[in-house]
Phi, psi and omega in degrees: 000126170283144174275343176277120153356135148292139169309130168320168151295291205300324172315301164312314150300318165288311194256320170249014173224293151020272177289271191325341194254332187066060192234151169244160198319315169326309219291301197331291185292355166267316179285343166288330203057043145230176177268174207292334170315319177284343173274299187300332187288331173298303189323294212273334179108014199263343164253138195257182172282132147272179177267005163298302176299317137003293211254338168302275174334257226317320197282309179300330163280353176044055176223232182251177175272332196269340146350295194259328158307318159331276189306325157263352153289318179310349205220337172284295183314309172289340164303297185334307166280338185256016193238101177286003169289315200288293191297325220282305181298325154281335202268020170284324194316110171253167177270124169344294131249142179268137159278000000 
């Protein structure tokens, strides 16, 4: 576990595909066949990936669906950990059985 954030989706999708390909989140969201809300909300962080959107991504962007999962689980586990309400309740979390 890292103390800096892992890149985002949304980061990801804006810095490495976005800008460079020079296309906007409208054309993003057309070429998904969802709406340009549903892109920004990815962008911006505020809608986390599914695996549906994923399995959209990988086909428009021509990589995996795990690609991008990857990338939002690695950004769900350090929030987790880094939100102490959150770490404070896993770390109540006990094992079942002791060895």
């Amino acid at each position: 576990m890292t103390k800096r954030q892992p890149v985002s989706v949304g980061e990801m999708i804006t810095e490495e595909y976005l800008k460079p390909l020079g296309i906007t989140q409208g054309q993003l969201a057309k070429a998904m066949g969802v709406s340009r809300r549903t892109v920004n909300e990815v962008c911006t962080g505020k809608r986390t990936v599914t695996v549906e959107t994923a399995l959209m991504l990988a086909k428009v962007f021509d990589n995996t669906p795990d690609f991008w999962l990857n990338l939002q689980r690695r950004n769900d586990i350090w929030n987790v950990f880094h939100i102490p309400e959150k770490k404070a309740r896993i770390d109540k979390a006990r094992p079942l059985i002791r060895v």
